[in-house]
C-alpha positions as CSV (number, residue, x, y, z in Angstrom):
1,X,106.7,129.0,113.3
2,X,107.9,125.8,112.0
3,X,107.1,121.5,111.9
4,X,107.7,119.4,115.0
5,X,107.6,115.7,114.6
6,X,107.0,113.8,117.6
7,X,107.4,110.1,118.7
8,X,104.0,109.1,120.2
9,X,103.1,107.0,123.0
10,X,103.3,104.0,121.3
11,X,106.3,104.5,119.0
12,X,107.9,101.2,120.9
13,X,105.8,98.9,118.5
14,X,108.5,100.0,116.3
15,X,111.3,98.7,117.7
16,X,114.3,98.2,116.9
17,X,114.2,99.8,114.4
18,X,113.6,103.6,116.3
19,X,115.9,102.2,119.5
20,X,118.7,104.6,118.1
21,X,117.1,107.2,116.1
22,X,113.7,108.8,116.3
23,X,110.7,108.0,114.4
24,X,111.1,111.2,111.7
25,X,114.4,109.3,110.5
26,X,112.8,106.1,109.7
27,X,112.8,105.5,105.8
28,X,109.4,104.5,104.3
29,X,109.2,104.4,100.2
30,X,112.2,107.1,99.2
31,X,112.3,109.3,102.2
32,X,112.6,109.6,105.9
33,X,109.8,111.2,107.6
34,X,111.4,114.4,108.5
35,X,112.4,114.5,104.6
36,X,109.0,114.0,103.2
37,X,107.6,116.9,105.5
38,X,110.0,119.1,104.4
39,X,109.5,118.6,100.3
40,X,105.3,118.7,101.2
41,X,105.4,121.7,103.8
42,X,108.8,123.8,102.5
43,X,109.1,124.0,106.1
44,X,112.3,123.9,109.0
45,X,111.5,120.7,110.5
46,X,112.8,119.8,114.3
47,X,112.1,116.5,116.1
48,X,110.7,115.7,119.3
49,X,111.9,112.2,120.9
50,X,113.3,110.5,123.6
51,X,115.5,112.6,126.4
52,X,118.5,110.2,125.4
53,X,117.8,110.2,121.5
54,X,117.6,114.6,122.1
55,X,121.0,114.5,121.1
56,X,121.4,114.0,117.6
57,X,118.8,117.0,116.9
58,X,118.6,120.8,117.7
59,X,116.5,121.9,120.0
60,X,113.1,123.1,119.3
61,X,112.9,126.6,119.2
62,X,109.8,129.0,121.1
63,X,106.7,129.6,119.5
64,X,103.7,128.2,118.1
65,X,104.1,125.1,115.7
66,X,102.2,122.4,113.9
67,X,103.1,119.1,115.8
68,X,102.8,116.2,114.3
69,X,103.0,112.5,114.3
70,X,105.9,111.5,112.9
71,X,104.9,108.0,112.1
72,X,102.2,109.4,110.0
73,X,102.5,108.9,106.2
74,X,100.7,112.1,104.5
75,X,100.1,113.0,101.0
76,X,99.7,116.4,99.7
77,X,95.9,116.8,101.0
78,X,96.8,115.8,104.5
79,X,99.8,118.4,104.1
80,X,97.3,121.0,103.0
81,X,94.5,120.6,105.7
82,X,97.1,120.9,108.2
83,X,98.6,124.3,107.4
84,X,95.0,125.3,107.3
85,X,94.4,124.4,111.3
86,X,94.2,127.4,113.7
87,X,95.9,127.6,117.1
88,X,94.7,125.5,119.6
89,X,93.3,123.8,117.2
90,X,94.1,119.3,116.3
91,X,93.3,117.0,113.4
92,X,92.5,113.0,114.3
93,X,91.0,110.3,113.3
94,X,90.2,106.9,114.7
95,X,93.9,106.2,115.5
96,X,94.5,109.5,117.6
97,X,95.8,112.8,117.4
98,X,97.6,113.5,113.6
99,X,98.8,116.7,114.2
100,X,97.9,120.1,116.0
101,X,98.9,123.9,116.2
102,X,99.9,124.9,119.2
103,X,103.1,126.8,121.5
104,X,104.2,123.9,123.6
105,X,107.2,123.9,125.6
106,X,109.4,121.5,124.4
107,X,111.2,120.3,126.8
108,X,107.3,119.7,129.0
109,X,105.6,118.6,126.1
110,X,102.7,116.8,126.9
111,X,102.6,113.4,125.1
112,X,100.9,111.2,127.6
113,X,97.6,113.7,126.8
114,X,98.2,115.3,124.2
115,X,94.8,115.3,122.5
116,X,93.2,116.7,125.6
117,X,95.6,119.8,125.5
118,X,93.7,121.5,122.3
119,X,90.6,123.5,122.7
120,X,89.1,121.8,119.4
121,X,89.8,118.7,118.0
122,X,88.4,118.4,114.3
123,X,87.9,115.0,112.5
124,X,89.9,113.2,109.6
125,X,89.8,110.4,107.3
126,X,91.6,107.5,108.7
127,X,95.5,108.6,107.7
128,X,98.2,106.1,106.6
129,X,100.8,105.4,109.3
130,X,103.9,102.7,110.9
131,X,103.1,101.6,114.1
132,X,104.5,98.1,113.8
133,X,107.6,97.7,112.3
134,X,106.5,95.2,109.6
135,X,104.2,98.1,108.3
136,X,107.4,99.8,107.1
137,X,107.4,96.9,104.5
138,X,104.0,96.7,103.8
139,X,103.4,100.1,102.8
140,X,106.6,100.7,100.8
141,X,105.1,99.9,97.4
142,X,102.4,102.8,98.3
143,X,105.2,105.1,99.2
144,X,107.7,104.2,96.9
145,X,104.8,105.5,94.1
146,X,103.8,108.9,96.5
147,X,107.2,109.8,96.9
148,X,108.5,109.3,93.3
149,X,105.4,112.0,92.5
150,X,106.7,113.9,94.9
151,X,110.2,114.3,94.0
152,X,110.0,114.2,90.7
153,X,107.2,116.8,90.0
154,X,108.2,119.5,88.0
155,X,111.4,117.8,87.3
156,X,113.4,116.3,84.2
157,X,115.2,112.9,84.5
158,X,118.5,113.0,83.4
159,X,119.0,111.1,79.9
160,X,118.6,107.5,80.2
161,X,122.3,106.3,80.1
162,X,123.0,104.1,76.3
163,X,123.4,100.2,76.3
164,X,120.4,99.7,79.1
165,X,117.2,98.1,78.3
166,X,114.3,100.0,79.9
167,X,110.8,98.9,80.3
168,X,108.5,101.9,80.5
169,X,110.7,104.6,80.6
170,X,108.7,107.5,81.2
171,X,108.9,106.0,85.0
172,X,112.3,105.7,85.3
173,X,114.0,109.0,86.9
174,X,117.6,109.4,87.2
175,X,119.7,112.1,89.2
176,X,122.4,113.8,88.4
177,X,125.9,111.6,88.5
178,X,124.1,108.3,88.1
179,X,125.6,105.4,86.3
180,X,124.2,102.4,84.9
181,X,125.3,99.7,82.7
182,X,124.4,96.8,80.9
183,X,121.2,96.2,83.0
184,X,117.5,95.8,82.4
185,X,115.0,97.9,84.3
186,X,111.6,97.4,84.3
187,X,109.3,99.9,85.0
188,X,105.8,98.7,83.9
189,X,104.7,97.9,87.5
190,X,105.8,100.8,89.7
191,X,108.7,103.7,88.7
192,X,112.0,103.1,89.7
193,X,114.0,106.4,91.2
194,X,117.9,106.2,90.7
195,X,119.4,109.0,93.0
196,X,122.5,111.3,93.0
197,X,126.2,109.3,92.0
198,X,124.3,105.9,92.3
199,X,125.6,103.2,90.4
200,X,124.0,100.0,88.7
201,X,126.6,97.6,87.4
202,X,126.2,95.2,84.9
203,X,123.7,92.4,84.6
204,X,121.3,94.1,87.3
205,X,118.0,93.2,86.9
206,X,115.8,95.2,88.7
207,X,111.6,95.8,88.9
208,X,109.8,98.8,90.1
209,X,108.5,100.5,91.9
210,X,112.1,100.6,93.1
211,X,114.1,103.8,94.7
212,X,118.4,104.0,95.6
213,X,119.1,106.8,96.9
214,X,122.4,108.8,96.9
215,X,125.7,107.0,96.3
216,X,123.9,103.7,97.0
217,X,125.5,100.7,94.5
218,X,124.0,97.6,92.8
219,X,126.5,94.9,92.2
220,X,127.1,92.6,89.5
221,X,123.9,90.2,88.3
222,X,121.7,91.3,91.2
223,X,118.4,90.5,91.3
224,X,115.6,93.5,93.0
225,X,112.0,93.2,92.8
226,X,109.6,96.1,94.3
227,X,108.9,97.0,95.9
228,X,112.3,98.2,97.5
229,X,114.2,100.8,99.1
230,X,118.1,101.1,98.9
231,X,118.6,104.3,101.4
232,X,121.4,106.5,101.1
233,X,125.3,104.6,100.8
234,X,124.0,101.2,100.6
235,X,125.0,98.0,98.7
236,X,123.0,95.3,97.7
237,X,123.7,92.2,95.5
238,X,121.8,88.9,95.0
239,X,117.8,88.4,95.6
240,X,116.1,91.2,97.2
241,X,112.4,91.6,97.4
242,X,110.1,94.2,98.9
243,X,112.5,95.3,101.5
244,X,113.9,98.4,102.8
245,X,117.7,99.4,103.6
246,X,117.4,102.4,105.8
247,X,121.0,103.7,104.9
248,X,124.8,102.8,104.9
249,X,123.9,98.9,104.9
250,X,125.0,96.3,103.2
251,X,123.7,93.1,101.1
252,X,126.6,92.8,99.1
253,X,126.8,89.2,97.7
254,X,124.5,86.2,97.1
255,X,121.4,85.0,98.9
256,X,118.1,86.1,99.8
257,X,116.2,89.1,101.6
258,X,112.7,89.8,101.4
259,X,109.8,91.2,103.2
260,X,112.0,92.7,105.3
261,X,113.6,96.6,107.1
262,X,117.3,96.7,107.7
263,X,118.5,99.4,109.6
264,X,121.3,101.8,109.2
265,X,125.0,100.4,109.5
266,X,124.1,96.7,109.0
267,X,126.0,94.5,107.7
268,X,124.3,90.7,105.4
269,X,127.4,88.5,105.5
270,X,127.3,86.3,101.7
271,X,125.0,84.0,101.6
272,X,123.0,85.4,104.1
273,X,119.4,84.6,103.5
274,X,115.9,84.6,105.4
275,X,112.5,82.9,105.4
276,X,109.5,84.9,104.8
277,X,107.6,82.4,104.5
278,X,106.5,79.7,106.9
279,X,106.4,76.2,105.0
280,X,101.8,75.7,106.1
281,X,101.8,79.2,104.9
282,X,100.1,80.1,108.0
283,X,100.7,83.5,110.0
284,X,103.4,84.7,111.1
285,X,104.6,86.1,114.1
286,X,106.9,88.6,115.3
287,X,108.5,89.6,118.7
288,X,106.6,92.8,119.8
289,X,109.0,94.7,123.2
290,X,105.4,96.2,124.3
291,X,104.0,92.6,124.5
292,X,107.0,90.9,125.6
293,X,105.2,88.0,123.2
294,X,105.3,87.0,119.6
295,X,102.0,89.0,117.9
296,X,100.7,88.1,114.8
297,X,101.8,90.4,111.9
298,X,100.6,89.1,108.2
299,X,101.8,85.8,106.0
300,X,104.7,87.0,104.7
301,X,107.0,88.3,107.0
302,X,111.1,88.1,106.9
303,X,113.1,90.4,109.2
304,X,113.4,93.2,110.9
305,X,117.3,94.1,112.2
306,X,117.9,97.4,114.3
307,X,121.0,99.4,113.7
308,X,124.4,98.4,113.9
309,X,123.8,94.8,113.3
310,X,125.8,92.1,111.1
311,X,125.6,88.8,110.3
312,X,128.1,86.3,109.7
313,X,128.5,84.3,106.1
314,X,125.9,81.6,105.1
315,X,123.3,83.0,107.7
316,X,120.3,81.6,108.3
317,X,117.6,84.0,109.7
318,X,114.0,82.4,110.7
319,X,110.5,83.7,109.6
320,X,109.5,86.6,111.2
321,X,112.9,87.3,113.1
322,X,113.5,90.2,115.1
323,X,116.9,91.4,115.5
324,X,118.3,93.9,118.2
325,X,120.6,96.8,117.3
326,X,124.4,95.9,117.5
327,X,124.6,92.2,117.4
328,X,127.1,90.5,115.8
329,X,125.2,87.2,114.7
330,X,126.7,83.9,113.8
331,X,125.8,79.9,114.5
332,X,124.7,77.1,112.8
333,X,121.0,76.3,111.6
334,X,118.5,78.5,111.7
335,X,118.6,81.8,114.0
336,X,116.0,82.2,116.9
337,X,113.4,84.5,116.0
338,X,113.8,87.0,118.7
339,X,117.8,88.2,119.2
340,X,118.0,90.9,121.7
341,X,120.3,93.8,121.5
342,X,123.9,93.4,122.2
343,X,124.1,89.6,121.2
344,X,127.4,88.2,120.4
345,X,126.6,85.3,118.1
346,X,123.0,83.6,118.4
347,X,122.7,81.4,121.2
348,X,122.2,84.0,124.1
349,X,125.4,82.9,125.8
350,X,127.3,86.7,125.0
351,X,127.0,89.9,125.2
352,X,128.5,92.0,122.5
353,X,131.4,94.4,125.2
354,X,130.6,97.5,124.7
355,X,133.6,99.5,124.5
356,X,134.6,96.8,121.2
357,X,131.2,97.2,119.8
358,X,131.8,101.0,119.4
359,X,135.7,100.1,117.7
360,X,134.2,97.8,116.0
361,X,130.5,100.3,114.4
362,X,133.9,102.4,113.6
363,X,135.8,100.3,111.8
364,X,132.5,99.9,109.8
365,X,132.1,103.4,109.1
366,X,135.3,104.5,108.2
367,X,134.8,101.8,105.0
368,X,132.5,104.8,104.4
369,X,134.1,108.0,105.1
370,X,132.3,108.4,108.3
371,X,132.9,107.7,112.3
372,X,131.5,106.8,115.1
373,X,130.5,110.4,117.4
374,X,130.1,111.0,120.9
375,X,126.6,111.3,120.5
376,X,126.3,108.1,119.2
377,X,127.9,106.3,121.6
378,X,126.2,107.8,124.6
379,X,123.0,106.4,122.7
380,X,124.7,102.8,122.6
381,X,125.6,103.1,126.0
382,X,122.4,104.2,127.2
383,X,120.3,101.1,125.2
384,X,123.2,98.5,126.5
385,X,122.6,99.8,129.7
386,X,119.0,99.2,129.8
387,X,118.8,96.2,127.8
């Protein structure tokens, strides 16, 4: 028996930011999904997605597991009452099924009714979860302070590194490899994580809660306020503010980014900066692929930008923008708030060609050590195709 995360029926509310990866690999506070349930349930856990995203996981072995919801955010309680359910036997609240027990066939799994398919269904306090993208943002200062607990508990930081000045110190944790200098880190509003080899370079100012993850780097005289989320291999410089990185992106150099999810292999050309904003401080709105319409979302919104996406120098990117996966934006003025995937520059004239936009991802990632797989590419292909 083991943990199944599943994309539910209306994990498209989420887009772009699940259009190449499934739900359990989106990064909310410090960890993905699938990493969280594996610290709270020291379980194997597989994921459930779409037929063309089945690629990048294993399949799901036979048997009886405990599905769940991947775009549920649990804490330890939640975690706790769901090992306790029985076969054939579902947790929900007013927002639908949260998880169940149960031996499903993977590959017939019935997402369209699921909550129909247990025998019992027992009631749940209303539990935390993404369902639009902007949420990601919105409920990283809550996670950023769960997950710290989480992965810290039971644990000793390594010694604060000399010639720092730390604010509240008892919530600053930092891994093994780790190195920091000359900067001031402030941890009397929310702890601050620094994770394995990361480096903060000089004149870094940064405010909790804050997490970087693995090999992730601060430049020079950067600016971070929480609550933020550098994932794994990232770089970010200038004035970030309550946004999250999902992995191997970059904000390298000057300008602003706030209230805002990046995802993986992105690229913020200098100076690139965005509205969050809007000048009657009225509410904003954001494209929403369900509605095919702009929806309202809250008063400060900035950006969402799926993978694979860059921007060109001195950027300017609207309130409440949506951007696609793998669009290579430039232009003059400010951006249109809806960019679809595949865009070559801003005006809707291009597409991105697809057999340059994969030389092109790898170019990217061999600046990292990494390259562009088969797997990959068949996803690219398949949401250019269908675009």
């Amino acid at each position: 028996m083991s943990i199944v995360l599943f994309d539910n029926t209306d994990h498209k509310h989420l887009y772009p930011l699940n259009n190449a990866c499934a739900v359990a690999d989106l990064r909310v506070g410090i960890c993905t999904a699938k990493g969280r349930w594996e610290l709270l349930l020291k379980q194997t856990v597989h994921v459930h997605t779409e037929d063309y995203l089945s690629l990048l996981y294993g399949p799901i072995p036979s048997g009886s597991h405990y599905w769940i919801d991947a775009s549920i955010l649990p804490d330890t309680a939640l975690a706790e009452r769901i090992l306790s359910l029985n076969e054939n036997e579902a947790l929900a609240d007013t927002g639908g099924l949260i998880a169940g027990k149960k031996n499903f066939d993977g590959a017939n799994f019935p997402r369209e009714n699921l909550l129909n398919s247990f025998e019992t269904i027992c009631e749940y306090e209303t539990a935390k979860r993404i369902f639009h993208a902007w949420d990601m943002f919105e409920l990283n200062d809550h996670m950023l302070r769960s997950d710290f607990d989480l992965l810290t508990k039971d644990r000793q930081s390594r010694p604060l590194p000399q010639g720092n000045q730390y604010i509240n110190p008892e919530n600053i944790f930092v891994e093994e490899g780790a190195t920091i200098s000359c900067a001031i880190i402030n941890a009397s509003a929310g702890p601050v994580y620094i994770g394995k080899n990361a480096t903060i370079m000089e004149g870094a100012l940064i405010r909790g809660p804050f997490a970087m993850c693995n090999d992730s780097v601060i430049k020079m005289g950067a600016k971070i306020y929480g609550a933020t989320t550098l994932g794994p291999c990232c770089v970010a410089g200038g004035e970030i503010k309550n946004a999250i990185l999902q992995g191997y992106s970059n904000k390298s150099h000057d300008g602003y980014l706030g209230d805002a999810v990046i995802g993986k292999w992105c690229n913020l050309g200098a100076g690139t900066t965005n509205s969050n904003v809007k000048n009657t401080a009225s509410m904003v709105k954001m494209w929403n692929t369900v509605a095919q319409d702009y929806i309202e979302a809250n008063i400060k919104c900035g950006v969402v930008m799926g993978d694979y996406s860059r921007t060109a120098i001195n950027t300017s990117i609207n309130t409440g923008s949506v951007i696609g996966t793998c669009c290579n934006i430039f232009g003059e003025g400010l951006l249109p708030k809806y960019i679809p995937d595949f865009q070559w520059g801003s005006k809707g004239i291009t597409r991105y060609e697809l057999e340059k936009s994969f030389k092109d991802i790898d170019n990217w990632k061999k600046m990292k050590g990494q390259s562009l797989s088969d797997a990959e590419k068949r996803i690219l292909q398949y949401i250019f195709e269908t675009t």
